[in-house]
C-alpha positions as CSV (number, residue, x, y, z in Angstrom):
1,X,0.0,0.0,0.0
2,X,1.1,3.3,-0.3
3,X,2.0,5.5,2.2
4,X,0.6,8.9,0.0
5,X,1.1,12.0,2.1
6,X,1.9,10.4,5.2
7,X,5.7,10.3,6.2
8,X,6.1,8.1,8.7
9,X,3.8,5.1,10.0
10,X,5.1,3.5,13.0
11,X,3.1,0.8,14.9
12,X,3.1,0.9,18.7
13,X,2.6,-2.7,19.9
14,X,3.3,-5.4,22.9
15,X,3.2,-9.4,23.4
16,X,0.7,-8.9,26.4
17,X,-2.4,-6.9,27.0
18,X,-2.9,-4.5,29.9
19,X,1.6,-3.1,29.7
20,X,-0.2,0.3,28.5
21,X,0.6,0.1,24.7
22,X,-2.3,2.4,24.4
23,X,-2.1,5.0,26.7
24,X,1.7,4.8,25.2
25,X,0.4,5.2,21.7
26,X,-1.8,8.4,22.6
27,X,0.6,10.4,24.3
28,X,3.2,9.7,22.1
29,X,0.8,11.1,19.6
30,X,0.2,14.1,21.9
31,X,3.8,14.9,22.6
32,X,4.7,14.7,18.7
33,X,1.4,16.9,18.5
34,X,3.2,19.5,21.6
35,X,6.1,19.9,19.2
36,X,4.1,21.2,15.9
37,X,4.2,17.9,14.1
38,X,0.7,16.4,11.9
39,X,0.4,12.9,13.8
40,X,-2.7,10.9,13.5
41,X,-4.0,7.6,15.3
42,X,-5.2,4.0,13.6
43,X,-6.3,2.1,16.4
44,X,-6.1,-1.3,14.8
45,X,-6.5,-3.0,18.1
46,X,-10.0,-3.6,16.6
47,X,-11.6,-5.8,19.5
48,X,-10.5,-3.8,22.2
49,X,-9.9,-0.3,20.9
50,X,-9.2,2.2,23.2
51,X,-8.0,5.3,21.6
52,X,-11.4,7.2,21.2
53,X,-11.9,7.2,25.0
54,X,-8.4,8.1,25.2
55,X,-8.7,11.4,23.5
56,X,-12.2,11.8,24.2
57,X,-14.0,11.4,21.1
58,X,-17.4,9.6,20.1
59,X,-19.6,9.5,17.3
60,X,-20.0,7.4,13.8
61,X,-17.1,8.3,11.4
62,X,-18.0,9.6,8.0
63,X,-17.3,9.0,4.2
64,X,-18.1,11.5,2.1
65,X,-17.8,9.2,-0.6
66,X,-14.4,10.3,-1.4
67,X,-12.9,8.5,1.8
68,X,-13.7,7.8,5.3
69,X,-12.9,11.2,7.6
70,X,-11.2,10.4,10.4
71,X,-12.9,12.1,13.9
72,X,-10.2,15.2,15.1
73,X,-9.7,15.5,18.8
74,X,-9.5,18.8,20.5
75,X,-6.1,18.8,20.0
76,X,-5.7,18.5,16.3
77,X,-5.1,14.5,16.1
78,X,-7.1,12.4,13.4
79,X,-8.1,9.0,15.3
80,X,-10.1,6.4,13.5
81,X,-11.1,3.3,15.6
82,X,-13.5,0.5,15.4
83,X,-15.6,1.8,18.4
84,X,-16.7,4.2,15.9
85,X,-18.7,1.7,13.8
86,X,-20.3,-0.1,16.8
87,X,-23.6,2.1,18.8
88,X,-21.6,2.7,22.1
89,X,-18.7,1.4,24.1
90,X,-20.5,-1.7,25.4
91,X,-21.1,-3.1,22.3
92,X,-18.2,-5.6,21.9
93,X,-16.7,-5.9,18.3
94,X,-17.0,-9.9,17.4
95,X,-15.8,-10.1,13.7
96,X,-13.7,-12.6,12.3
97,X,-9.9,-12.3,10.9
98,X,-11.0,-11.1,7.0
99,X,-13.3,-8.9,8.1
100,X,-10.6,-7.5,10.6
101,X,-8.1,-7.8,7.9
102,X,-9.9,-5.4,5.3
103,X,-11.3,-3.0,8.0
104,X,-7.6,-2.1,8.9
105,X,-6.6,-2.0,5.3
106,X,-9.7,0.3,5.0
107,X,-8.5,2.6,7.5
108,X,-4.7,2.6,6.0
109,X,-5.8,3.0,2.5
110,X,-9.1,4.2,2.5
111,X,-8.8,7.5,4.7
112,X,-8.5,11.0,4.2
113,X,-5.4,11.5,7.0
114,X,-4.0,14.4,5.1
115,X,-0.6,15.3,5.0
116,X,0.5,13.5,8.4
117,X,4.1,13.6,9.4
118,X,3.2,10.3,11.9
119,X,1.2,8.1,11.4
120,X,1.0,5.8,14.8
121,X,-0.8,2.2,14.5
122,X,-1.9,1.1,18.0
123,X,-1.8,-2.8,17.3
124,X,-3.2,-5.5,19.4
125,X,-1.6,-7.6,21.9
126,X,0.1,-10.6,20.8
127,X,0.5,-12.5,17.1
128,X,-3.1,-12.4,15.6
129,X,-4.2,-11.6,12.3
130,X,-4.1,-7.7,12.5
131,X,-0.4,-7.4,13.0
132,X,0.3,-10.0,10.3
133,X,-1.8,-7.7,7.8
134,X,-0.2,-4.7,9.1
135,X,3.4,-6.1,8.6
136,X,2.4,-7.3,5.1
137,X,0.9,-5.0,3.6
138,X,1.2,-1.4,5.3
139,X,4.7,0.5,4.6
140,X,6.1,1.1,8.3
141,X,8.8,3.2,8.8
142,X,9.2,1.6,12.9
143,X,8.2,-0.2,15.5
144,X,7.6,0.4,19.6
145,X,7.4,-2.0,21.7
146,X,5.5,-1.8,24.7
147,X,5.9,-4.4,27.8
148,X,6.6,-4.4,31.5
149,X,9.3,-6.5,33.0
150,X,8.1,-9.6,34.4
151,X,10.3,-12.4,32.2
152,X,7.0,-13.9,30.8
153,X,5.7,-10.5,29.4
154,X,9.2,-9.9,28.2
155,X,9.4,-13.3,26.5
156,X,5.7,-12.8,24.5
157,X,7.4,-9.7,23.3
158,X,10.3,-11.4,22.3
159,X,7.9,-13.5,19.9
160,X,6.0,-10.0,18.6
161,X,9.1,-8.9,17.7
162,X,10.6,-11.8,15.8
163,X,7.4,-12.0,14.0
164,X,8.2,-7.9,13.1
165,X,11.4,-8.8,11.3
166,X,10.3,-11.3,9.4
């Protein structure tokens, strides 16, 4: 896929659920935002996403048939999310790995970001599908890892990461 007029996509991710790879993901996108630079948020963690409580935004996102517009917090950051296609926050997201697989390609490809200078990916925990698709077939630039330092946290990572470089 092409990266258009994004600069950098880097994918914040972790072996283990619950090290704070989101929280992580947003205020790195908040700090980059402090310092003047166009950053935006894909929240592929698409069964447990997190980012639009994070920087307090709600609502349905729209497409204006011309791409999918991505909802802008108060401070300037584009965020797109599956929570936004669900009717609230306890509606759980229970879709399979295709369906997953083309929504994140969806929200790569398939919106209007802008001219972004970071793009950051908040991936879900562990091995599945969606970091498979995001290491096939999205152009990143880097990778953060997020985990805490128990040995079997750090060993999970270990596996996240191997699966990275190949």
């Amino acid at each position: 896929m092409d990266k258009g007029t994004i600069r950098r996509v880097v994918a914040v991710g972790s072996g283990k659920g619950g090290v704070g790879k989101s929280a992580a993901t947003a205020l790195l996108a908040a700090e980059l935002r402090r310092r003047g630079l166009k950053v935006g948020v894909l929240d592929a963690d698409v069964t447990g996403p997190s980012q639009p409580k994070l920087f307090g935004l709600s609502g349905p996102l729209v497409d204006r048939g011309e791409g999918i517009e991505p909802a802008v917090s108060p401070a300037g950051v584009p965020v797109v999310s599956s929570q936004f296609l669900v009717e609230d926050e306890q509606t759980p997201v229970i879709w399979r790995g295709p369906l997953v697989t083309r929504l994140i390609l969806q929200f790569f490809g398939g919106v209007n970001w802008g001219p972004l200078d970071y793009l950051l990916i908040d991936m879900p925990p562990g091995t599945s599908d969606v970091p498979l698709t995001v290491f096939q077939s999205v152009p990143l630039d880097g990778m953060v890892f997020v985990f805490t330092p128990p040995e079997l946290s750090a060993m999970i990572v270990k596996k996240a990461m191997n699966m990275a470089r190949d």
